[in-house]
LUMLO-132906 format. One record per residue (C-alpha): residue in three letters; x, y, z. Coordinates in nm, 3 decimals. Layout:
BEGIN
+------+---------+---------+---------+
: type :      px :      py :      pz :
+------+---------+---------+---------+
:  ALA :       X :       Y :       Z :
...
+------+---------+---------+---------+
//
This chain:
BEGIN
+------+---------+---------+---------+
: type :      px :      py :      pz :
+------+---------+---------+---------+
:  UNK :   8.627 :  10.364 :  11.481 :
:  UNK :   8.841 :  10.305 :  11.164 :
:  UNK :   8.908 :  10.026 :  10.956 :
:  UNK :   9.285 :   9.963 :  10.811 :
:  UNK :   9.286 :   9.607 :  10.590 :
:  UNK :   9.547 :   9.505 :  10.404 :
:  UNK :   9.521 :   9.279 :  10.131 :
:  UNK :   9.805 :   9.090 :  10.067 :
:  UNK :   9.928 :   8.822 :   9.832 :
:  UNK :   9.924 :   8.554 :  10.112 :
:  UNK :   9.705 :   8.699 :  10.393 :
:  UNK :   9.454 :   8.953 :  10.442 :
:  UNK :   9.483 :   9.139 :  10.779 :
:  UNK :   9.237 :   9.412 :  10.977 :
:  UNK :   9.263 :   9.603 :  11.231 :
:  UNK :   8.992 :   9.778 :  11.450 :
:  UNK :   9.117 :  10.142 :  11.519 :
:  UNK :   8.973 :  10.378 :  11.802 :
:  UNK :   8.962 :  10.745 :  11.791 :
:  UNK :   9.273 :  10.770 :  11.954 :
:  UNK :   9.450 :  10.523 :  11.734 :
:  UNK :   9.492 :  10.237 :  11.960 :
:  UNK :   9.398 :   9.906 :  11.818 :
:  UNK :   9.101 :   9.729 :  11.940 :
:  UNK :   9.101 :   9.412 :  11.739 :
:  UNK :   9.315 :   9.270 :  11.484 :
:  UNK :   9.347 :   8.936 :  11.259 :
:  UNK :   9.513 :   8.750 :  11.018 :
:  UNK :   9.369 :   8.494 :  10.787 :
:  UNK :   9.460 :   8.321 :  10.436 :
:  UNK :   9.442 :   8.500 :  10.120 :
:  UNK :   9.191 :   8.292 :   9.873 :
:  UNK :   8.948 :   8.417 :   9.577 :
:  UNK :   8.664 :   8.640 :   9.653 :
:  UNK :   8.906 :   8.880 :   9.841 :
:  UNK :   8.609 :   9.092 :   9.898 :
:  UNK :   8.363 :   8.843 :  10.020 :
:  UNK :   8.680 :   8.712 :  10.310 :
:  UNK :   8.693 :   9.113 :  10.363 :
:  UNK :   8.324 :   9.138 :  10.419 :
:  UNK :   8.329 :   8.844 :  10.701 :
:  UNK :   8.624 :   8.975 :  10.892 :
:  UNK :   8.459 :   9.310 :  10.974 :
:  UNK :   8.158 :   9.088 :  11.033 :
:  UNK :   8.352 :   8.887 :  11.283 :
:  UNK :   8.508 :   9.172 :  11.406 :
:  UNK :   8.212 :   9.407 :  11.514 :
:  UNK :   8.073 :   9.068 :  11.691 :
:  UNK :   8.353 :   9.074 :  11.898 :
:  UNK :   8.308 :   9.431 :  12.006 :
:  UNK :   7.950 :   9.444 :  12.047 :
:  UNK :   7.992 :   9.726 :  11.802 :
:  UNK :   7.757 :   9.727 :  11.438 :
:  UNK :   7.781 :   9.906 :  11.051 :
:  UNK :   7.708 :  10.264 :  11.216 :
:  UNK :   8.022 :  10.216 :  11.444 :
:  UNK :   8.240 :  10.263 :  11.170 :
:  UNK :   8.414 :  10.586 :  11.031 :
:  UNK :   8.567 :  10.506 :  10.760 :
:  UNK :   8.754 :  10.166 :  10.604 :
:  UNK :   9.096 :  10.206 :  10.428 :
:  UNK :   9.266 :   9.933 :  10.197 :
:  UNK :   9.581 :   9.893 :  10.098 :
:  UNK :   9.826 :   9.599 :   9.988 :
:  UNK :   9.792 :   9.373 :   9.659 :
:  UNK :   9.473 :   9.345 :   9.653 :
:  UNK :   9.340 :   9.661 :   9.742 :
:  UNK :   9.171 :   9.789 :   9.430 :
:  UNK :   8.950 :   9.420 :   9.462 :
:  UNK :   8.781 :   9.571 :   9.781 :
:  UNK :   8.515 :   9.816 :   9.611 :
:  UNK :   8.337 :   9.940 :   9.907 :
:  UNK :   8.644 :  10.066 :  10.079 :
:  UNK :   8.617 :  10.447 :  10.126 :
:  UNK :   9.029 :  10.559 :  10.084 :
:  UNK :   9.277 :  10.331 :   9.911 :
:  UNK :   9.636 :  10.374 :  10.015 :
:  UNK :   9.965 :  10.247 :   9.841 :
:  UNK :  10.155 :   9.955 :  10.020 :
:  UNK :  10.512 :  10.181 :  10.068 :
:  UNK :  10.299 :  10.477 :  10.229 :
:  UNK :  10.108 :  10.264 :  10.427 :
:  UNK :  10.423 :  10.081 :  10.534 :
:  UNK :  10.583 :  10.432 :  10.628 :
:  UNK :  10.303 :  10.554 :  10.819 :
:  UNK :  10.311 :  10.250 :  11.036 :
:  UNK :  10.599 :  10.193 :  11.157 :
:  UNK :  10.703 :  10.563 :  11.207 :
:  UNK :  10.371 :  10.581 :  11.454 :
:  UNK :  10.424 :  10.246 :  11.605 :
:  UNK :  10.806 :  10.331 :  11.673 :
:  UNK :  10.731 :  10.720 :  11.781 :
:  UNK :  10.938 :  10.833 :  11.498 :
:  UNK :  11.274 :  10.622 :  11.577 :
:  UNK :  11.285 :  10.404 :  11.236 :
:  UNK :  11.490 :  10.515 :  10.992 :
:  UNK :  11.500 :  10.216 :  10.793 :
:  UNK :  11.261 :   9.937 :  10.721 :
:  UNK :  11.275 :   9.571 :  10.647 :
:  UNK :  10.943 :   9.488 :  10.488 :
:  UNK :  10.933 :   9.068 :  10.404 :
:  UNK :  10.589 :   9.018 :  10.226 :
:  UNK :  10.421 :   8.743 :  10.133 :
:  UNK :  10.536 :   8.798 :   9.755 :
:  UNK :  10.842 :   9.042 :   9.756 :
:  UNK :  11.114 :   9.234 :  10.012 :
:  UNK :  11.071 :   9.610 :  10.013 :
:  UNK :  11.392 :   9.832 :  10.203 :
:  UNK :  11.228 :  10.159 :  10.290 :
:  UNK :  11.395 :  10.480 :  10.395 :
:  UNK :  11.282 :  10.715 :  10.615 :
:  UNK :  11.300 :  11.086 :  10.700 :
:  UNK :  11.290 :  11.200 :  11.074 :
:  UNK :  10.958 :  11.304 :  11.019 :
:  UNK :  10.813 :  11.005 :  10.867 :
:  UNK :  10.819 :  11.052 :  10.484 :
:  UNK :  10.956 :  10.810 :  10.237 :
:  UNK :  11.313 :  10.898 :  10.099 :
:  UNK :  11.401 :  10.620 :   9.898 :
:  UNK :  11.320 :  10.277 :   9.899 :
:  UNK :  11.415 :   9.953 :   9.694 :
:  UNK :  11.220 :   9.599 :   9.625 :
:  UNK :  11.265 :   9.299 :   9.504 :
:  UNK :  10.987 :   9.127 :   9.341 :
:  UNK :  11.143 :   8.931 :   9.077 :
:  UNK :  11.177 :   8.555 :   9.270 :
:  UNK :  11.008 :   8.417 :   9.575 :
:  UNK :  11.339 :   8.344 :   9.751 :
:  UNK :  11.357 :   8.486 :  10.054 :
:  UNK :  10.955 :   8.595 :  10.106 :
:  UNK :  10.707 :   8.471 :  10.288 :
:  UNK :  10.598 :   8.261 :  10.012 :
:  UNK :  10.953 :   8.074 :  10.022 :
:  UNK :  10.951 :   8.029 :  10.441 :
:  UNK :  10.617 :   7.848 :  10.355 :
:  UNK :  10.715 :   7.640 :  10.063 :
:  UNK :  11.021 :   7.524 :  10.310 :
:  UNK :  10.784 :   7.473 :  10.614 :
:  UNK :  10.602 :   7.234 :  10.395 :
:  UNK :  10.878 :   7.074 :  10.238 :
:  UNK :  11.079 :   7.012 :  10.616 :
:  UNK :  10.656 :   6.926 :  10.783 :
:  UNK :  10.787 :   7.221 :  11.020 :
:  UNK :  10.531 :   7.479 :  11.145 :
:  UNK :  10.700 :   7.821 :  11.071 :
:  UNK :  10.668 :   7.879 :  11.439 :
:  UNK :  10.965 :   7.651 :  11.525 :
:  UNK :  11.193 :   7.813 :  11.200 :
:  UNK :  11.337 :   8.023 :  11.517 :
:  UNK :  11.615 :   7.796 :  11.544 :
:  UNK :  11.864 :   7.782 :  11.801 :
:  UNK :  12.151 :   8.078 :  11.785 :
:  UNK :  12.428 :   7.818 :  11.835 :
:  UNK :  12.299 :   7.577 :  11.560 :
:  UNK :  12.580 :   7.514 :  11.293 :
:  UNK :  12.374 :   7.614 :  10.924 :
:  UNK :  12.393 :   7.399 :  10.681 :
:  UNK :  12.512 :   7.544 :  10.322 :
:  UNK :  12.204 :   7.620 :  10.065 :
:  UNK :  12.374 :   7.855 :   9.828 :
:  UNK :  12.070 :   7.877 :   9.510 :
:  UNK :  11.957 :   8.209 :   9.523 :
:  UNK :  11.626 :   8.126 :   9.352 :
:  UNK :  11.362 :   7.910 :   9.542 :
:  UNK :  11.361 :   7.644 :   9.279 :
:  UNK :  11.655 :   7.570 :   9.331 :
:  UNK :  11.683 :   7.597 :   9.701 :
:  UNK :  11.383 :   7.391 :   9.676 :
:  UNK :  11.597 :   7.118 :   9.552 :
:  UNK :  11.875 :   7.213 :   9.798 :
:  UNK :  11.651 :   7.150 :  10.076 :
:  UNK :  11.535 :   6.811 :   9.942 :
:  UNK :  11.896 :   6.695 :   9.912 :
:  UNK :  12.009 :   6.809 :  10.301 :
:  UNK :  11.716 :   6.599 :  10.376 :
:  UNK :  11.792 :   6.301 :  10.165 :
:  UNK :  12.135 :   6.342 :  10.361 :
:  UNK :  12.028 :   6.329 :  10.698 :
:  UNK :  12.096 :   6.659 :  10.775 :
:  UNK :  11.970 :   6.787 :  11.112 :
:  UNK :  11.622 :   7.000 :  11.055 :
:  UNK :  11.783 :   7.265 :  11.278 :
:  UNK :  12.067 :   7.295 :  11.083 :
:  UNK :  11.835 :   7.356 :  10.736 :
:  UNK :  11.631 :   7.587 :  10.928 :
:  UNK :  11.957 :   7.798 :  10.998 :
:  UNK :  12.081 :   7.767 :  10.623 :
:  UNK :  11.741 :   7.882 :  10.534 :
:  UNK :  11.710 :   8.139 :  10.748 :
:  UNK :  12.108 :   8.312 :  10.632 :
:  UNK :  12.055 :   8.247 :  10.307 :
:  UNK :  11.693 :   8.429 :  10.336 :
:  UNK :  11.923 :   8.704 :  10.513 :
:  UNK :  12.223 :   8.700 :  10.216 :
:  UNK :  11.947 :   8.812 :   9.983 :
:  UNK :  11.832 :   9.067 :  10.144 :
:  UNK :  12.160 :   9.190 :  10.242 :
:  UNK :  12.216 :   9.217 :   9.881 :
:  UNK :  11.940 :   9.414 :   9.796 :
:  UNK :  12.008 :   9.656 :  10.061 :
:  UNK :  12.358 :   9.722 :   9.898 :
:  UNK :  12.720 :   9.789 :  10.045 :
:  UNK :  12.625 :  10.100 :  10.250 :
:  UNK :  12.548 :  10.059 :  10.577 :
:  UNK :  12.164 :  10.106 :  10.632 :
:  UNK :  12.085 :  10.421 :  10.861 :
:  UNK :  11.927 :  10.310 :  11.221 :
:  UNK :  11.742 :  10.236 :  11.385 :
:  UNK :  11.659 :   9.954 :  11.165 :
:  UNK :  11.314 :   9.784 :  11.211 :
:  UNK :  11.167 :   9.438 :  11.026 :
:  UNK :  10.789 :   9.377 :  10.957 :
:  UNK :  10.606 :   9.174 :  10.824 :
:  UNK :  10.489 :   8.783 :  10.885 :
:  UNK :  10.827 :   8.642 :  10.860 :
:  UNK :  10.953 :   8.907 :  11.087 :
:  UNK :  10.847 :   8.658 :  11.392 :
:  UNK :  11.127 :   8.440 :  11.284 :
:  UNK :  11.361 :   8.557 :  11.577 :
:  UNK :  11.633 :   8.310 :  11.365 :
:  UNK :  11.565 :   8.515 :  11.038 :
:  UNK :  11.629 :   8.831 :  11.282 :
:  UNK :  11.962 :   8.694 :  11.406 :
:  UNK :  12.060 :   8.603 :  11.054 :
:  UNK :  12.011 :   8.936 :  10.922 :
:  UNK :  12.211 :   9.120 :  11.216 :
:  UNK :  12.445 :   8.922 :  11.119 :
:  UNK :  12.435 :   8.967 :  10.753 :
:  UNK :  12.381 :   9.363 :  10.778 :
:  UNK :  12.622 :   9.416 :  11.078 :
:  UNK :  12.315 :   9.608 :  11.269 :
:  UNK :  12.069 :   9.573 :  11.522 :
:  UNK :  11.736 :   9.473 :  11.389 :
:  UNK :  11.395 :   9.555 :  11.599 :
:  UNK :  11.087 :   9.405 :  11.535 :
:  UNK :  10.751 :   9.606 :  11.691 :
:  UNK :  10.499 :   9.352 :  11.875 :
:  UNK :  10.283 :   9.260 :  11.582 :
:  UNK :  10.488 :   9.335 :  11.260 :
:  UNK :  10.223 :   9.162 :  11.049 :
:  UNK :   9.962 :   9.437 :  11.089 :
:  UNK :  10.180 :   9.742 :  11.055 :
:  UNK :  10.044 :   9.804 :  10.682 :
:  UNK :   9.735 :   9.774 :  10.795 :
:  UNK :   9.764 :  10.020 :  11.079 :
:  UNK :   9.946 :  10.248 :  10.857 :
:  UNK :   9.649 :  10.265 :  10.578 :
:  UNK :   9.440 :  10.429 :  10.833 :
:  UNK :   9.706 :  10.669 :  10.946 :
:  UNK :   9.789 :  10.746 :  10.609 :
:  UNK :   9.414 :  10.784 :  10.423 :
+------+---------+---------+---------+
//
């Protein structure tokens, strides 16, 4: 079997891959220092579960942030091919654009019919509207991101900064106003979707349109950006391992 981890800025995630490229095990957990010492216990942890040992493996290929940190690693694989490679196996080659929200930065990826990268634009210049952000407002609202899927028919309240300090700030004052949590959530969630609809541009993006990604399980965030990009978005059943799945496709 093969190894796919990718080392991002927030979270490291691996996935166990058979020979026929169906995933056998997969997790998520924090990114902290000594990348490659949390690398080295999650394939530990990971054979465990499958009864499997060190001579089980094929091959292990890293990708993400992190990924020249991981020195044992036999291929290393950049974050935008691994990214393509995933999501045009995991959607059997229907993606023709995709939404990737990292930890750290927003990445709009193009794709031919055939899988290969045609163009693609990022924004890592601010933390508004990443993952980083949708945890820096979990903490601020004591909200588990698993309830930031707010209700459709919730009325948004305004937050209008586009850089997280100052929708930081904005979120402190709804609060200090008695402003419903829901209706923060919401404002949180479009205005997460107005930035991205900027950096995607006036044309319309080509579909199908797919999201990965952690904060891609934010069914609000997914309703928000319909919305904002006047498409359908789809989301494939566990968006935050698609880079990971895609660095062993790709190495």
């Amino acid at each position: 079997m093969k190894i796919g981890i990718d080392v991002g800025s927030t979270g490291i995630k691996m996935v166990f891959v058979s020979p026929e490229t169906r995933i056998l095990w997969k997790k998520v957990t924090p990114t902290r220092p000594g990348q490659s010492g949390v690398v080295e216990a999650l394939i530990r942890e990971g054979l465990k579960d499958l009864s499997a040992g060190p001579d089980d493996i094929e091959k292990t290929c890293v990708t993400g942030y992190g990924r020249n940190l991981i020195p044992d690693s036999d291929h290393v694989v950049d974050e935008i091919t691994a990214n393509a490679a995933g999501i045009h196996f995991l959607t059997q080659g229907r993606a023709r654009t995709l939404i990737n929200i990292g930890g750290q930065d927003v990445k709009i990826i193009s794709l031919s019919r055939e899988g290969r990268v045609t163009d693609f634009r990022m924004n890592d210049k601010c933390a508004a509207g990443t993952g980083r952000f949708f945890e820096m407002a979990a903490r601020i609202l004591d909200t588990p991101l698993d309830d930031f899927a707010a209700d459709e028919g919730t009325a948004p309240a305004a937050i209008n900064a586009t850089c997280a300090v100052f929708a930081e700030s904005e979120i402190v004052s709804l609060m200090a106003q008695d402003v419903a949590k829901g209706a923060i959530i919401q404002g949180i969630n479009n205005a997460v979707a107005r930035r991205i609809a900027n950096l995607a541009g006036a044309s319309p993006l080509e579909e199908a349109v797919f999201a990965d990604g952690g904060p891609a399980m934010n069914q609000g965030l997914i309703y928000s950006l319909e919305d904002a990009l006047l498409c359908d978005i789809h989301v494939t059943e566990a968006p935050q391992f698609t880079v990971a799945l895609g660095a062993v496709l790709a190495a």
